[in-house]
N, C-alpha and C positions, 0 to 999 in steps of 0.2 A: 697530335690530337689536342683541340683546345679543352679548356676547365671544361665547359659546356657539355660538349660531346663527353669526356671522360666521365661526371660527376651522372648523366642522362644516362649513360651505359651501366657504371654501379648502378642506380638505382631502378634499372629496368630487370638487371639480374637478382637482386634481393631486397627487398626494404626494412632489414632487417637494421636495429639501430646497437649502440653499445653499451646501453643503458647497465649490465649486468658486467660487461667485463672492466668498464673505463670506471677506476677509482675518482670521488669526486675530492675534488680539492676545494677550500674554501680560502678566500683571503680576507684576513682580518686587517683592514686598514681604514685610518681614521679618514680619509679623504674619500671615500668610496661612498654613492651613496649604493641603495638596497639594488635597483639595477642593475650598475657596474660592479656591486661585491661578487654579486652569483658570474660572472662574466667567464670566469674560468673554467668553473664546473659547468655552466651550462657549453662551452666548448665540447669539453668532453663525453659528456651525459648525449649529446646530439650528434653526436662525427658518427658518420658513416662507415660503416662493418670495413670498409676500402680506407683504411687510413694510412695514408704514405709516411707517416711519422710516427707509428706504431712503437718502431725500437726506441726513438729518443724521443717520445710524449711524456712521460714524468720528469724530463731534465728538463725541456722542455717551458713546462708549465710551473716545474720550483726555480726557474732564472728569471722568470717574467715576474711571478711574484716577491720574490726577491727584490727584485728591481723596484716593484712599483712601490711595494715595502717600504726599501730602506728612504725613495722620493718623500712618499707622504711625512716619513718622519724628518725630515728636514738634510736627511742626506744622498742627496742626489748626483744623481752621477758625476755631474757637473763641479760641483765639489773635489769629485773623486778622478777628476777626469786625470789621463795621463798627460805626464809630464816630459817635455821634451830632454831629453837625453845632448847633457853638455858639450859629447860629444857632437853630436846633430846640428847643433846650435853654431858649434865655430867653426862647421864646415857649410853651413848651409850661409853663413857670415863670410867666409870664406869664400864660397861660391861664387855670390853676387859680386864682392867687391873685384872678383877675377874679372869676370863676365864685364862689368864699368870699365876697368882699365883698360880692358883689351877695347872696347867700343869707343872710348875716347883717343887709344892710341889708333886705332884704325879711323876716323874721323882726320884727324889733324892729316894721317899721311894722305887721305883721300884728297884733302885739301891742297897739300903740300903738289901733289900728280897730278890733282885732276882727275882721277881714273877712279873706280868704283860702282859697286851696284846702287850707292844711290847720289854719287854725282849727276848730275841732268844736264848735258849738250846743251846746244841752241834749241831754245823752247817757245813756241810759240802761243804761251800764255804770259799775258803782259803780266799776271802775279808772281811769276816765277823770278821776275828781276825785285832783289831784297832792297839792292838801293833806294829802291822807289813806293816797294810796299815793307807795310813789315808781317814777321811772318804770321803765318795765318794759326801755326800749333806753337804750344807753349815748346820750349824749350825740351825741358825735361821728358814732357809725355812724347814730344817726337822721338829724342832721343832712346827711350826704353823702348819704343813703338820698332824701331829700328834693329838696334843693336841688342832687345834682350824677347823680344813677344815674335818678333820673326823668325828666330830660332828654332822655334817650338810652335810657329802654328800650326802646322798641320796634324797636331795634336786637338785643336778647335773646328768649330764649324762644318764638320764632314756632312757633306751631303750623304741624303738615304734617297736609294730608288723603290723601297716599299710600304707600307702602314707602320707604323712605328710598336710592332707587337715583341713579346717573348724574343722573337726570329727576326733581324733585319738585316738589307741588302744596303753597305755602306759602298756608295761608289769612289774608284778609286783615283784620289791625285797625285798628282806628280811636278814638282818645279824644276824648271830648267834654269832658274837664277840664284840658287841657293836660299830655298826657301820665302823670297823675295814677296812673291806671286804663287799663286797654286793654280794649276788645272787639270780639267778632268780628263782622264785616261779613256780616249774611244778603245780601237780595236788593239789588241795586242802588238801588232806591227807597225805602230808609235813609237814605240821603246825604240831607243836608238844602237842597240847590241843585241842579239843572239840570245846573250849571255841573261839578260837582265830579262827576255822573253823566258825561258828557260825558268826561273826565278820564280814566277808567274804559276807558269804552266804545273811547277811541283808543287802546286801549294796547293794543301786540300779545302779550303775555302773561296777560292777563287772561281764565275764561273759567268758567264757570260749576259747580259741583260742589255735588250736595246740596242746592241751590237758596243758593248762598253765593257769596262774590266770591272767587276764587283766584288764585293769581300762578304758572305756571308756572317754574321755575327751574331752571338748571343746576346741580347739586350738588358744590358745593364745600367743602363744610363735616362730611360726616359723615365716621365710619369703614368706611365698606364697604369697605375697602380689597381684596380680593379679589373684589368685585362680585358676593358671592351675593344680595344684594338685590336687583340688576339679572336674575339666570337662575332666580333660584331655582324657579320651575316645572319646570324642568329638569332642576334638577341633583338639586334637594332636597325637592319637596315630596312623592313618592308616598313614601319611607321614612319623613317627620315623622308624617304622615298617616294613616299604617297604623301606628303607635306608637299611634295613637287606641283604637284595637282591643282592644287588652291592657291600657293602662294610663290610667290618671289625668293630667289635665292637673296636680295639684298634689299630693304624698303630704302635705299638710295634716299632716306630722311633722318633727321634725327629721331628723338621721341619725344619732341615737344611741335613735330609738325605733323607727316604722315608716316614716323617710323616704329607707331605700337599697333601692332595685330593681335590677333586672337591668341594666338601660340604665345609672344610675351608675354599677356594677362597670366594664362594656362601656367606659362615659367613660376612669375612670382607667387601667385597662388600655393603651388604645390612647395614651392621651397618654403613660403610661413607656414603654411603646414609640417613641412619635414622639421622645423625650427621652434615649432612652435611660438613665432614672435608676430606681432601683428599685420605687417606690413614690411613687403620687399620692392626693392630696385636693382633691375641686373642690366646692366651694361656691357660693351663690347670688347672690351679689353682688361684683365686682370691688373696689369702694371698699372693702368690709368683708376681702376676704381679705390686704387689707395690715394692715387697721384692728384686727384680731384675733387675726390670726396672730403679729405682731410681739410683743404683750407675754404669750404662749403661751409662745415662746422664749426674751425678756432678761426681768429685772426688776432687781430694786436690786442691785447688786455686780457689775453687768454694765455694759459701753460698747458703746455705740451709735458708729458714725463713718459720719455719714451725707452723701453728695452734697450740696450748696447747693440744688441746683434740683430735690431730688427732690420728687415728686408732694403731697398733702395730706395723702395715703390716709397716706401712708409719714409723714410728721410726725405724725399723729393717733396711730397705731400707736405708733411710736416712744414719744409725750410719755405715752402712757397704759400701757406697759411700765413706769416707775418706775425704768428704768436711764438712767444718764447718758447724755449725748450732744452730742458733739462733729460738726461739719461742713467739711469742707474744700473747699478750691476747685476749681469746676466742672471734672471731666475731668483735673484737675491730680494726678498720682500721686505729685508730686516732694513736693506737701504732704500727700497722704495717708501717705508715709513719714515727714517728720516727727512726725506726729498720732502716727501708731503710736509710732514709735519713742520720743517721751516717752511715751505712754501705760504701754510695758513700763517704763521706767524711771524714771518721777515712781508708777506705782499711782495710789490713791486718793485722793484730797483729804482732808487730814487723817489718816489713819490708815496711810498710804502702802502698804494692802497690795494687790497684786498685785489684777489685775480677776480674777471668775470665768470671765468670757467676753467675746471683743471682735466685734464685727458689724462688717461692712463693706455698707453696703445702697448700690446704684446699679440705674441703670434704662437699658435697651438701648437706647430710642429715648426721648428727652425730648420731652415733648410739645407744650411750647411753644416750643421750642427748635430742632425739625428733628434734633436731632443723636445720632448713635450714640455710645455709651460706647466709653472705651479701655477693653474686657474685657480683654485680655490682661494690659495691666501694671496695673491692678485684683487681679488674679489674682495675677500676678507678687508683686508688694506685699506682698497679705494672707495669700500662703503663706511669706512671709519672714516674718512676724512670729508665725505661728498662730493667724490671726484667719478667721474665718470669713467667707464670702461669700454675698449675701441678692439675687439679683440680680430684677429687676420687668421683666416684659416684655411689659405690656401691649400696647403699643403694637408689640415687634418680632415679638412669635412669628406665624408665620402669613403674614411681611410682608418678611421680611429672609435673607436667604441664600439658595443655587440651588434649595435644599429648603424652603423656606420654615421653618427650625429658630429661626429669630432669630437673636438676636447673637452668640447662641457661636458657631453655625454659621458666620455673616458674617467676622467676627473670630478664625476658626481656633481657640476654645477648645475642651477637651473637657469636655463638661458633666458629668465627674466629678469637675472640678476647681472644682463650681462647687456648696457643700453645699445651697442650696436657690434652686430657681428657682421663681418665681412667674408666673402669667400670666392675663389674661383671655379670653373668651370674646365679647366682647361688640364686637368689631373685625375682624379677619378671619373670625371663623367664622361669624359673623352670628347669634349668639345672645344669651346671659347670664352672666355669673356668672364664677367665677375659679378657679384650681388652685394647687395647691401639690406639686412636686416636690422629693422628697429619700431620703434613705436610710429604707429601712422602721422602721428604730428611732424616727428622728423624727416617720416621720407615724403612726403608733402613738399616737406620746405626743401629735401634733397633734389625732387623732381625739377624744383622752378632755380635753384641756384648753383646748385653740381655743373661744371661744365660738361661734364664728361655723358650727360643726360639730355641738357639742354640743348646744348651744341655740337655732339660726335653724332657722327653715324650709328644708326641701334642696331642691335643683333642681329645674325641672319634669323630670318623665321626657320631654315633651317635646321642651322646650330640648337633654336630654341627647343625644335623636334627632336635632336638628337639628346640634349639634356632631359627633358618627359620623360622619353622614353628610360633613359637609363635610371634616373631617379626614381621610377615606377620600378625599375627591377632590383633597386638597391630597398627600394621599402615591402616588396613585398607585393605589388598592387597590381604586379601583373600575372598572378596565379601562379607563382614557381617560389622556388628557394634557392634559384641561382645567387640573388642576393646576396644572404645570407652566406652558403658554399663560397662567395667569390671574398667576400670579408673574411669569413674562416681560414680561407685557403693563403688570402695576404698575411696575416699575421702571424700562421704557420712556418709561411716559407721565408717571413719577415727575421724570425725569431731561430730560427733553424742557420740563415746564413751568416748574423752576426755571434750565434755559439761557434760555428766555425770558424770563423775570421778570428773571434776572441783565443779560442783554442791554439789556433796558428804563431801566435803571439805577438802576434797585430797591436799595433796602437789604433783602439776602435772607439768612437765618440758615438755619443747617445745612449738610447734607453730603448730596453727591447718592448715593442708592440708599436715600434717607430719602424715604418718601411722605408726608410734613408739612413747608410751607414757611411758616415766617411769613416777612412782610413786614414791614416796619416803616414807621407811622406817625406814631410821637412826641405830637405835636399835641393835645389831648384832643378838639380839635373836630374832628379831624377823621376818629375811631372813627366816630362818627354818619355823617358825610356821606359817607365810603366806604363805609358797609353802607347806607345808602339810595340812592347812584349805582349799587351793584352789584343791588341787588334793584330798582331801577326798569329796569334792563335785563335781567332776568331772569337776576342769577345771585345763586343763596343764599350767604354767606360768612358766616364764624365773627371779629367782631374781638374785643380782648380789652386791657382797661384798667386802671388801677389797683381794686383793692387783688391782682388776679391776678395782674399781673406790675408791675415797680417804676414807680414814678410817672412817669418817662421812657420807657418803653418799652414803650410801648403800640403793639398790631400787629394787621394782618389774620391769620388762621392760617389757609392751605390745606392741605388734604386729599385725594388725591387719590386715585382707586381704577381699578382694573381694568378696571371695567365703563364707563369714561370712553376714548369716542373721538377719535384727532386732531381729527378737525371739531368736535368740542366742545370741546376745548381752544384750539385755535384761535381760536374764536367766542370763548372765556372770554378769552383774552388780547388780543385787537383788542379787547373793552370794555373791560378794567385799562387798556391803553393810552392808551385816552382821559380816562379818571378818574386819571389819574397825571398827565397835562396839567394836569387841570381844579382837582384839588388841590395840586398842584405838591410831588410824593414821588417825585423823578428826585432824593433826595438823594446820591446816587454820583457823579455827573455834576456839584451844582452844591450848594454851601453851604445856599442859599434852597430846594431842590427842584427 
């Protein structure tokens, strides 16, 4: 049963609210504005007589503030974060330097015979002769591509044969070169044994699709985080649908020729609206609206002062801007005041004159990380020195605050205070592509010099129908409180999964009312055997290893969305349970695991 149906049926059967039994809680925090303070109690004050978190609603609601608490005061989780265990460290050091050895001894002997999975015969691609070319991958990145990422792919990349909801159907592969190559598993009488048919057949997740072997799974890993992929019959598809009517699945132009319709205008509109900023530009692609937009804005004569842990999007952008760039430590505002404050007074390298412009780029919700920015003293900081603020909110708009505004909202900023917000599409609203909000002078000049405006292909009119509509149900505009419920219901089930993971004695990054929990893993062996314990019990999970996050800290990353019920979560956490045994990742509790 989606959110939808389930929340429509309570409130068909009583409209009775809690106002009388739910104790209000208040937080007192300096970073709150009058909005965001009441944020808690009105949770509660509003939840429906049908509350799935009834037993653990005051633990609940005193972790959250806690949390947000001890952030505002300057200690933040991040601070607080766990520490990898000595142990962990000389075997996950250990690990790798196994894993190299054995790949360079296997290498030379391949050399030595000739024989091997990736010796290559007589080829009939004149690049393949090295005497003549040289090679086309570096060295080292072949080498690990090889010997250490092929091990463990098929822990990556899984194809799904359904909507990417709560519920999904991962189809199943299989290599016949030792992990070399992957492909998909048609009918069960593939499998080259009996034995390994049999394997199949007893497995309660397993079941047939398209004439192909599929794995049913809980979905732990994507961004639906408002669960329109879960309702969307519902909520969204007769408006996407009848978009069909009028317009083109693709204006096959950019939007500086014949690629703005009606529905873009409608897009950016409604999003200055939702933003409250003057003027939007939304584009095709979320990766490219960091990767484009940034060196539109800075180039040479200009500084950059970027997060440590910001996105790729935002390093790409940045490196290919032509202006310098400085990075300070995570969350840390005390050394972003240093950064600046030499930066006014050291200028330029060499020539010492004054920068033309200084950026301050950060991101609402980091994505591997679990964790919300200190907007405020962000803000605070970079109107102290007259440095401009670039903030990415992929990840929070849509997800974060009573209104789902993102971080400003969450974090009591006023988004005038904030020259350009960025955001995608492609997470809460369950569509594509990415925005850019600022003052009309800026997106003016973003329209004619952004390549990614100029010169890409513009959104589908589709996609744009499918963002309306759901933007309209997230504010409220289409006569329901699905909205609202589906916001409630994320933060619920948000804050519910990381008390248990914490409970478990999990090493858990972030902050709760963040719908992204990584776990930490360390181990390199043990990325693999967590995502294949979790998918042989049918739950889908995202891990994630070097070169993505530092060679120590490598983690499962959960996701959690709206359209995810206790009994799923539930069920998802009784199997972590027993995979945290079985690998021994109860590092909070015990050196070894």
């Amino acid at each position: 049963m989606t959110l939808f149906q389930r929340y429509r049926r309570a409130r068909n059967k009583n409209k009775r609210r809690a106002n009388d039994t739910m104790p209000e809680v208040e937080l007192a925090s300096s970073t709150s504005s009058s909005s965001g303070s009441n944020y808690h109690s009105e949770n509660l004050l509003e939840m429906d007589y049908l509350d799935p978190y009834a037993d653990v609603r005051e633990e609940l609601e005193e972790l959250s503030i806690k949390d947000k608490r001890a952030f505002a005061q300057g200690e933040g989780s991040h601070a607080e974060e766990p520490k990898i265990p000595s142990f962990a460290a000389f075997t996950t050091y250990l690990g790798y330097t196994v894993l190299i050895l054995c790949g360079h001894v296997r290498d030379i002997l391949a050399k030595l015979f000739r024989c091997g999975r990736y010796v290559r015969g007589h080829s009939e691609f004149p690049s393949d002769d090295l005497e003549c070319y040289a090679p086309l991958l570096k060295s080292w990145e072949n080498f690990y591509t090889r010997r250490l990422y092929h091990r463990i792919q098929d822990c990556f990349n899984r194809p799904i044969a359904s909507n990417p909801g709560a519920n999904i159907l991962v189809l199943e592969r299989v290599s016949r070169d030792g992990n070399k190559t992957m492909e998909l598993l048609g009918p069960l009488e593939q499998l080259e044994t009996l034995q390994q048919q049999e394997l199949y057949k007893n497995c309660a997740y397993i079941q047939s699709c398209d004439n192909r072997v599929v794995r049913q799974c809980l979905n732990l890993g994507s961004y639906n985080y408002l669960g329109f992929a879960d309702d969307w019959q519902e909520t969204c598809r007769e408006d996407v649908m009848a978009s069909l009517n009028d317009l083109p699945v693709s204006s096959s132009s950019c939007r500086a020729e014949f690629g703005t319709t009606s529905l873009h205008r409608q897009v950016e509109n409604l999003v200055s609206t939702f933003l409250n900023k003057d003027d939007t530009m939304v584009l095709n692609m979320g990766f490219n609206t960091n990767a484009t937009v940034i060196p539109a804005l800075v180039s040479h004569g200009d500084l950059i002062i970027s997060d440590q842990l910001n996105h790729t999007s935002i390093v790409n952008g940045a490196r290919a801007s032509g202006a310098a760039i400085r990075t300070f430590t995570h969350n840390d505002t005390s050394h972003l005041d240093e950064i600046l404050r030499e930066a006014i007074v050291m200028g330029q390298p060499r020539t010492r004159r004054p920068w033309r412009k200084i950026m301050v780029i950060v991101e609402g919700i980091y994505s591997m990380e679990g964790e919300y920015c200190d907007l405020r003293n962000v803000v605070r900081v970079a109107k102290k020195y007259g440095a401009y603020v670039y903030l990415d909110e992929a990840h929070s708009i849509g997800a974060m605050g009573p209104t789902g505004r993102g971080c400003a909202e969450y974090t009591g900023v006023d988004t005038s205070d904030i020259d350009i917000m960025m955001g995608t599409f492609t997470k809460s609203f369950g569509g594509m592509g990415g925005y850019i909000s600022a003052s009309s002078e800026v997106i003016a000049h973003l329209r004619k010099s952004c390549a990614g405006s100029a010169y890409h292909n513009s959104l589908s009119p589709v996609v744009c129908q499918q963002i309306i509509t759901s933007l309209k149900v997230i504010m409220g505009e289409d006569g329901t409180d699905i909205g609202k419920k589906k916001l409630r219901a994320l933060r619920d089930n948000s804050n519910y999964f990381r008390m248990r993971l914490t409970q478990m004695g999990l090493h858990v990054l972030g902050h709760y009312d963040s719908p992204i929990m990584p776990v930490m893993l360390y181990n390199p062996t043990k990325i693999a055997a967590f995502s294949r314990e979790c998918l042989k019990r049918g739950l889908a999970v995202v891990v994630v290893g070097f070169p993505a996050v530092p060679i120590l800290m490598s983690r499962a990353r959960f996701c959690i969305s709206a359209g995810h019920t206790r009994e799923d979560l539930d069920r998802a956490l009784e199997e972590i349970d027993e995979i945290a045994d079985i690998l021994k990742l109860r590092y909070a509790r015990s050196t070894f695991g």
